[in-house]
Residue, then its C-alpha position, 0 to 999 in steps of 0.5 A: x197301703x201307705x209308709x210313713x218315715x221321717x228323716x232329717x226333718x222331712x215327713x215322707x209318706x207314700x201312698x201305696x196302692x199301686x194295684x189300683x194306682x194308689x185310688x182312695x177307699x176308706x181305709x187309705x183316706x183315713x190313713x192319709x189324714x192321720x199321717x198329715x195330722x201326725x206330721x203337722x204335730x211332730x215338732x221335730x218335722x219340718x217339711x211334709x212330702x206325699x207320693x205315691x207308689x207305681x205310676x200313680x200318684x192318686x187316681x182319685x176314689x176307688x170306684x171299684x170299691x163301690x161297684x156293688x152299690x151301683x149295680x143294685x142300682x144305689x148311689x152311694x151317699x157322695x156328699x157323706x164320703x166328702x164330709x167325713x174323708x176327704x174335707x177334713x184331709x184337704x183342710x188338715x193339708x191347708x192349716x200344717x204349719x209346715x210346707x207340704x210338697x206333693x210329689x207327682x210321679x204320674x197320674x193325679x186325677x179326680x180327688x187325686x189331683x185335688x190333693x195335690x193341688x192342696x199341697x203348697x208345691x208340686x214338683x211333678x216327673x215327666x210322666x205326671x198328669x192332672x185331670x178332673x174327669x168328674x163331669x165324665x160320670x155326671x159328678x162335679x169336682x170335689x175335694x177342693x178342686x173348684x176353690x183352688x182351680x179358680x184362685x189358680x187359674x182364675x173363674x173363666x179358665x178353671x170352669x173351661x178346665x172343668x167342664x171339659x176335663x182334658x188330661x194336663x201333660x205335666x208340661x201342660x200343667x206347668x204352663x198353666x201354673x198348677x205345678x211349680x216344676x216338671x223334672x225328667x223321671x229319672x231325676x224325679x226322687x232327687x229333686x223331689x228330696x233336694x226341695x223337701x230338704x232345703x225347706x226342711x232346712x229353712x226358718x220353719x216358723x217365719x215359713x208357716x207364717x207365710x203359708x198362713x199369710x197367703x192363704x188369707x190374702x185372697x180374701x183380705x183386704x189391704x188393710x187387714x192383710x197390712x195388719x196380718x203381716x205385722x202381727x206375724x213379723x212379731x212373731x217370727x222376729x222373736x224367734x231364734x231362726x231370725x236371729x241366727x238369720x241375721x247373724x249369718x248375714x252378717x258374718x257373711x256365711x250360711x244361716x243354720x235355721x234350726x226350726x226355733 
């Protein structure tokens, strides 16, 4: 249902469902959140990358897994199954003080995409796609999708997406900004370890910092967003990353960041 390793400092964890292109039910959303959380703490990690298994990233929820409800005519209870599933891991995927790359090997939609879009990079295959088909079934988007398509795409463009609901090619997806890269299929697993590796590589504290910088920035002010940013040069100027940072300047040679 889901394979969690760690290698070289990168957590990879795979979403793997492919039967059912890798849609979420209890049990995977679950999973899903522990692993971030796991990997968010794991000193050792410094770099979180999610795929998926198939050719699906994540189709969203599992409707099959609630079929029995509707056709004796009950709504699930929605709003419950975004409070206790999916909120939590859209916020745990926010505040990981490392950066998180989504790796989309194909379909993304529905919450899927919502996640993906909570990741802090998506490099995306050729094959990938992005949709939020939620007014197709009377619903609005969820899991974050509204917040992060309007700061994204800004309110006008992001309500048009929305209410329309049209299947993003990958190409359409960068076009718009909602993927940082789009790499051939079968270049897709090395590039997608290539940039979890050179940010696993980097000065992960001056790296969390900067997440946690932008992040605020949307809704600071100047001033605060002045103060913000020296309180946290304070602290990344202690660590030995900057120092071994400026050393390799320097001297003219490559920085070995150790994450400290």
């Amino acid at each position: 249902m889901l394979d969690y390793s760690v290698e070289d400092g990168v957590a990879r964890i795979v979403l793997n469902r492919p039967q059912v292109l890798n849609a979420f039910n209890d049990e995977l959303g679950s999973l899903l959140r522990d692993r971030v959380a796991e990997a968010a703490a794991d000193s050792e990690t410094r770099c979180i990358v999610i795929t998926g298994a198939g050719r699906a990233f994540s189709a969203g929820e599992d409707l099959a897994a609630l079929a029995e409800s509707y056709e004796a005519g009950r709504v699930p209870d929605l709003g419950q199954i975004l409070t206790q599933r999916y909120n939590p891991l859209i916020k745990e995927l926010r505040a990981a003080p490392k950066p998180v790359v989504a790796g989309l090997n194909g379909v993304a939609a529905g919450a899927g995409a919502s996640v993906a879009l909570a990741c802090d990079f998506r490099v995306a295959s050729e094959r990938a796609s992005l949709s939020f088909p939620f007014a197709g079934v009377g619903l609005v988007p969820d899991s974050g999708a509204t917040w992060f398509l309007a700061r994204m795409l800004g309110p006008a463009r992001a309500l048009e997406l929305a209410l329309s609901s049209p299947a993003l090619s990958s190409a359409d997806a960068l076009e718009l900004g909602l993927v940082n890269e789009v790499v051939p299929a079968d270049e897709f697993e090395a590039r997608l370890h290539a940039v979890a590796a050179g940010l696993a590589h980097g000065p992960t504290t001056a790296l969390a910092l900067t997440k946690g910088l932008i992040e605020a920035a949307v809704s600071h002010t100047l001033d605060q967003q002045l103060e913000a940013e020296a309180l946290a040069q304070g602290v990344a100027g202690a660590t030995q990353d900057h120092l071994e940072g400026v050393r390799a300047f320097l001297s003219k040679r490559a920085p070995e960041f150790r994450g400290r």
